[in-house]
C-alpha positions in Angstrom: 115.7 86.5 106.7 111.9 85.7 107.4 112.9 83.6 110.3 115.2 86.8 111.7 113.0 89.5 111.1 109.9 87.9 112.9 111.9 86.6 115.8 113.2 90.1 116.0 109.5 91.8 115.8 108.7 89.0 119.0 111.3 90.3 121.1 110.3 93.9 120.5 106.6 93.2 121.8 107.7 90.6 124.4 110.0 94.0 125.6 107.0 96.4 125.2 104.5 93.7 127.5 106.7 93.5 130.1 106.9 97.7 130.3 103.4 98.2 129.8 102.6 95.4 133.0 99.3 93.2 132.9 96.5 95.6 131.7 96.1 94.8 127.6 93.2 92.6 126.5 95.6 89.6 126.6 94.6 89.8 130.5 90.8 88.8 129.3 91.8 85.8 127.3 94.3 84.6 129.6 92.2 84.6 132.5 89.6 82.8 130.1 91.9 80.3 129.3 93.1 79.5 132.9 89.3 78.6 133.7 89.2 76.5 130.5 91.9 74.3 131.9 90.8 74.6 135.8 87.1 73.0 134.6 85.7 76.3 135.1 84.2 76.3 131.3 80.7 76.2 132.6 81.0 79.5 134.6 82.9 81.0 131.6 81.0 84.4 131.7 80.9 84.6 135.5 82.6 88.0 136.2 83.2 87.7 139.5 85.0 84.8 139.3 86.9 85.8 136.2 88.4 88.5 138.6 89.1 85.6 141.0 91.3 83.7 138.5 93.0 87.4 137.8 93.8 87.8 141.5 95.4 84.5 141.7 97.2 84.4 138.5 97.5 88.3 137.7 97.7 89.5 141.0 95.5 92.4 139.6 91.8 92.6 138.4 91.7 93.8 134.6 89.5 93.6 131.6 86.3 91.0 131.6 86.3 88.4 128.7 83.1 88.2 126.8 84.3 86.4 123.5 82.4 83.2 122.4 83.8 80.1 124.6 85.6 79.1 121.0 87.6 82.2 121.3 89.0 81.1 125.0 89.2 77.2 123.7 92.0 78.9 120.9 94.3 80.5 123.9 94.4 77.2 125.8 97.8 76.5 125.1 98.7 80.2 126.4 97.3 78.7 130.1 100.1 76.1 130.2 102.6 79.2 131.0 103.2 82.6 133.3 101.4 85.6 132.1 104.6 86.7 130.3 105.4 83.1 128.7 102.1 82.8 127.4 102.2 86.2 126.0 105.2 85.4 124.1 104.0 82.3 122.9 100.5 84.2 121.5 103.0 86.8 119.8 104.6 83.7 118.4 101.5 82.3 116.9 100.0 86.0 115.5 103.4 86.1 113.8 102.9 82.7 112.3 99.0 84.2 111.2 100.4 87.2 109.5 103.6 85.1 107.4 100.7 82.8 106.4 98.1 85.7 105.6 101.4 87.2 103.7 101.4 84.1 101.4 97.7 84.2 100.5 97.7 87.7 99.9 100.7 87.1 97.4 99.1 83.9 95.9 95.3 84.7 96.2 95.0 88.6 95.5 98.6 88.8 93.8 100.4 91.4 95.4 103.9 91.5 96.0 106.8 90.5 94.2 107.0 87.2 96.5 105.2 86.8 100.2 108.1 88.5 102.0 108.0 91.8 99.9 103.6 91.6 101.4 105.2 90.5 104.9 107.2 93.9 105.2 104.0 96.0 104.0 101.9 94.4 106.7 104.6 95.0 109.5 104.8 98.7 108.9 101.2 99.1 108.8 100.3 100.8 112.5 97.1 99.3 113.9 99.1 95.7 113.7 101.5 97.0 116.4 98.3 98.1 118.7 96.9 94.4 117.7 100.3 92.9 119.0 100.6 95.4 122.2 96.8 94.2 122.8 97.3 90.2 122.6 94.4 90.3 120.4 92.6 87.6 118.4 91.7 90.2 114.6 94.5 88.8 113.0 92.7 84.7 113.1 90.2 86.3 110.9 93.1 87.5 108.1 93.7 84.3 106.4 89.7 83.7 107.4 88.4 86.2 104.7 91.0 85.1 102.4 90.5 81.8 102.6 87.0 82.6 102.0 88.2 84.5 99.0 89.6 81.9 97.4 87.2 79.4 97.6 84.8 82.2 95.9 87.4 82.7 93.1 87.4 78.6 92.6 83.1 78.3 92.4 83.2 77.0 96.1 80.3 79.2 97.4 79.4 76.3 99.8 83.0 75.8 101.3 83.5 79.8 101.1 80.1 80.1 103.4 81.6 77.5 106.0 85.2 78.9 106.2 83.7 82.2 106.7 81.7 80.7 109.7 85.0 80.1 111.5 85.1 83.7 111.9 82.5 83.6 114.5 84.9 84.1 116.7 84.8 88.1 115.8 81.3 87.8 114.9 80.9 91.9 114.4 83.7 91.1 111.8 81.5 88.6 109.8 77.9 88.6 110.5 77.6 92.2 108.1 80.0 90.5 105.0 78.5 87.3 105.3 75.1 89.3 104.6 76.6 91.0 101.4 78.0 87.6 100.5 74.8 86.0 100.9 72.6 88.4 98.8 75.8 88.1 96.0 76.2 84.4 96.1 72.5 83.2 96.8 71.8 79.6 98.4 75.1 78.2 98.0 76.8 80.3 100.2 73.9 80.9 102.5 73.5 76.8 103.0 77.6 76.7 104.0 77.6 79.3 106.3 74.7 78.3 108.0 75.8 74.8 108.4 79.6 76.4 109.5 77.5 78.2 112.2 75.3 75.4 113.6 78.8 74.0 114.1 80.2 77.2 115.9 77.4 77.2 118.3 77.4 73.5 119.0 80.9 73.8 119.4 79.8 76.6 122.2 77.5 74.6 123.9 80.0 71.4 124.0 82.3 73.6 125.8 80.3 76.0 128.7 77.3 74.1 128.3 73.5 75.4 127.1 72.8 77.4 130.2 76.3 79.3 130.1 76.1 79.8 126.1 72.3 81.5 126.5 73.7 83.3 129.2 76.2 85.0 127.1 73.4 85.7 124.5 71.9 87.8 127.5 75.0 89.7 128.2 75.6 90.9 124.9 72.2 92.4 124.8 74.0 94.3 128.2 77.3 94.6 127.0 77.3 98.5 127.1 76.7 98.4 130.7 78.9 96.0 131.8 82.0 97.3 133.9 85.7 96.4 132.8 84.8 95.8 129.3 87.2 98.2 127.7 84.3 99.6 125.5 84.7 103.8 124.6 83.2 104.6 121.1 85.2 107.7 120.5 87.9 104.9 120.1 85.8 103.3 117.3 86.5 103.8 113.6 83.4 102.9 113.1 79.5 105.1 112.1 78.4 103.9 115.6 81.9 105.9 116.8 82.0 108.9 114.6 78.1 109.2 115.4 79.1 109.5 118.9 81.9 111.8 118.7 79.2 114.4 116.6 76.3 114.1 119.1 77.9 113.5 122.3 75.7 109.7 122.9 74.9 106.7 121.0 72.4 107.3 118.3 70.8 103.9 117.7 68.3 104.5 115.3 70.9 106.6 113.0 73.8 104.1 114.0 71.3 101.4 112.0 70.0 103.5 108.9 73.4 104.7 108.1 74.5 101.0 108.2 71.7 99.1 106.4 72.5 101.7 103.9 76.1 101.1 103.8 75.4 97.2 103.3 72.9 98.0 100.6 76.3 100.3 99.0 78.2 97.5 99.5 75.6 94.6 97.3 75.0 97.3 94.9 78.8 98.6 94.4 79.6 95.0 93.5 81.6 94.6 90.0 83.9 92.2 90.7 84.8 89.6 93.4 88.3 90.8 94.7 86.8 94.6 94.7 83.4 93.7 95.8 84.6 91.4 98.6 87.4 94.2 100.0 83.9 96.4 99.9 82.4 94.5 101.8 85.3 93.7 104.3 85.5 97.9 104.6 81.4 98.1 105.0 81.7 95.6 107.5 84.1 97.3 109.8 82.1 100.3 109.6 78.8 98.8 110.9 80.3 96.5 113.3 78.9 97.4 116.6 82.5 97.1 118.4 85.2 98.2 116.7 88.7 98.8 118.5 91.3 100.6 117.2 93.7 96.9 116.8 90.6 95.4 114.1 91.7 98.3 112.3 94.5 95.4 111.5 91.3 93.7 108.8 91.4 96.2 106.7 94.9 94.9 105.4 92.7 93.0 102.9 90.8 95.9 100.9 94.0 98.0 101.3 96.1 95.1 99.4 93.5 94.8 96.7 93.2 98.5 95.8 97.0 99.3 95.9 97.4 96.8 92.9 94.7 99.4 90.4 95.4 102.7 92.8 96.5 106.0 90.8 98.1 107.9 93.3 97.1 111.4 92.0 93.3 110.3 92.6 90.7 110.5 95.0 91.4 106.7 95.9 95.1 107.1 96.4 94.8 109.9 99.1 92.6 108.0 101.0 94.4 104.8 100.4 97.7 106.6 102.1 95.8 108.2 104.9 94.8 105.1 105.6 97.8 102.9 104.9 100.4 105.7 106.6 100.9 106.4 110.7 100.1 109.8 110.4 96.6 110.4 110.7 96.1 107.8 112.9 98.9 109.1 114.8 96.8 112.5 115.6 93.6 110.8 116.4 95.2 108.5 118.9 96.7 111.0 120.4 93.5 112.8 120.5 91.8 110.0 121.7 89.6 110.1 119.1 90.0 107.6 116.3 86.2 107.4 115.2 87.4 110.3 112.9 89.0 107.5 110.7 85.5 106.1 109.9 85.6 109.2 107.5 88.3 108.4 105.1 87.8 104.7 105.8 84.1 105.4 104.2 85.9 107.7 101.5 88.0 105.1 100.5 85.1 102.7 100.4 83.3 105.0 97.8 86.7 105.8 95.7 88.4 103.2 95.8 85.4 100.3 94.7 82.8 102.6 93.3 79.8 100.6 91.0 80.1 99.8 87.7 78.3 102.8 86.2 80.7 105.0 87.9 83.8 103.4 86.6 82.0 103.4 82.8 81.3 106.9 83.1 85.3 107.4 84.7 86.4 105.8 81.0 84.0 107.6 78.8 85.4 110.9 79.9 89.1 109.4 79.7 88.3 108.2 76.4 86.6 111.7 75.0 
């Protein structure tokens, strides 16, 4: 049944890519993975002959790739095949990541009558689909954070901190956590992710070399500005979205104070390790600089965790289903507008893991 109902789910979105034509981010990394293979590693972040490598295989210039080299090195196998062979195969493989994320889900948070019973939640959740029109990489990071999880739950700061480091490859996605995790779990932690990283960048360097690696640095210092990027912050559920949405620009300053005092919610909220670590995946999407509407696809984790403690007739619950339901995110992509979810993404945050004192003071009043 597993077997048929994935293979089926394949087919849908290897239908939908060949309607929709050659202009989802899938372009970016294919193209990045075609100069991986042709020895073009060490002009990786060369735009102008990433749109060279389009022409010739795409027959079209599209989106830019501006991922760390790691991220192209994982879509290598994708080169060895025609745009809509390769695509198939990558739908294959982000399949395989969400049966597998299923399983841990069922055995490391414990949701779920058996893995299949999670597998069916995850495919009817609606920002998977846009992850799986997009080609995208989110869903790597999935059985990333709960790996990471699990190490935590079994006194493996140190192995937690490198696992995490893996996730480098969405570093918006892990750099904020692994700060939250880092203040919660002290040295242990801090030592294994720094040691996960070191081997991230080397891994960088060993494939476009020093000059092309500190070259990327310098771009993402530009990355606003740079054309073909498929960056538009009303799209972002994120503060740095919503803030833009209200006042019309970015707002750095604001953007920053709202965040740092998100993450310092997020280390103080902490009152156990599932609900503080879905915390802190939620705080981290919300001050991650980038945030496209197919990432929305991480927040699988916190959602899983709450649903198992949720009372539906609560604060928590309504968020929890405007969240975990089409409708709402239905209206805002229609409106092209989705930085409105970084509202009841942030409510949910606050209702759905408040601190300690709140939840004593929740069962005093119960109890009186």
């Amino acid at each position: 049944m597993t077997a048929v109902f994935c293979a089926f789910l394949i087919y849908l979105h290897y239908l939908n890519s060949l309607k929709t034509g050659k202009v989802v981010d899938f372009t970016a990394f294919y193209t990045a993975a075609q100069m991986l293979r042709h020895g073009a590693a060490h002009q990786l972040f060369d735009f102008n002959l990433q749109r060279q490598f389009q022409e010739y295989y795409l027959q079209s210039s599209t989106l830019v790739f501006y991922n760390p080299p790691p991220a192209a090195l994982l879509y290598l196998p994708v080169s060895f095949f025609k745009y809509t062979g390769g695509y198939l195969l990558w739908a294959t493989f982000t399949v395989a990541m969400l049966v597998w994320s299923a399983v841990l889900l069922h055995r490391v948070v414990g949701v779920g009558k058996d893995p299949f019973q999670v597998m069916i939640g995850i495919f009817a959740y609606m920002p998977l689909h846009f992850h799986m029109i997009q080609g995208q990489l989110d869903v790597v990071l999935l059985p990333i954070y709960l790996l990471t999880l699990k190490a935590l739950k079994e006194d493996r700061a140190w192995q937690a901190g490198m696992i995490l480091a893996v996730g480098l490859l969405k570093f918006q996605f892990v750099l904020p956590l692994a700060l939250i995790l880092a203040i919660r779990f002290t040295w242990k932690f801090l030592s294994g992710f720094a040691l996960g990283s070191a081997v991230f960048a080397a891994l960088c360097v060993a494939i476009s070399g020093f000059n092309e690696t500190f070259h990327y640095v310098k771009l993402l210092t530009q990355i606003g500005s740079i054309p073909h990027i498929g960056v538009y912050p009303p799209m972002m559920a994120n503060i740095r979205g919503l803030f833009y949405l209200i006042f019309g620009h970015n707002v750095p300053l604001l953007t920053l104070a709202v965040s740092a005092a998100l993450i310092a919610w997020a280390i103080y909220a902490w009152r156990s390790l599932e609900t503080g670590f879905a915390l802190g995946v939620t705080v981290t999407l919300l001050v991650s600089y980038h945030l496209n509407p197919h990432s929305l696809t991480l927040l699988i984790l916190p959602l899983a965790i709450a649903v198992k403690n949720i009372k539906w007739l609560s604060a928590a619950g309504v968020t929890w289903l405007l969240l975990a339901t089409p409708v709402l995110l239905l209206i805002v992509t229609w409106r092209k507008e989705i930085a409105w979810m970084a509202l009841p993404i942030a409510a949910f945050a606050f209702f759905a893991f408040p601190p300690v004192t709140t939840v004593r003071i929740e069962e005093s009043a119960s109890s009186i």
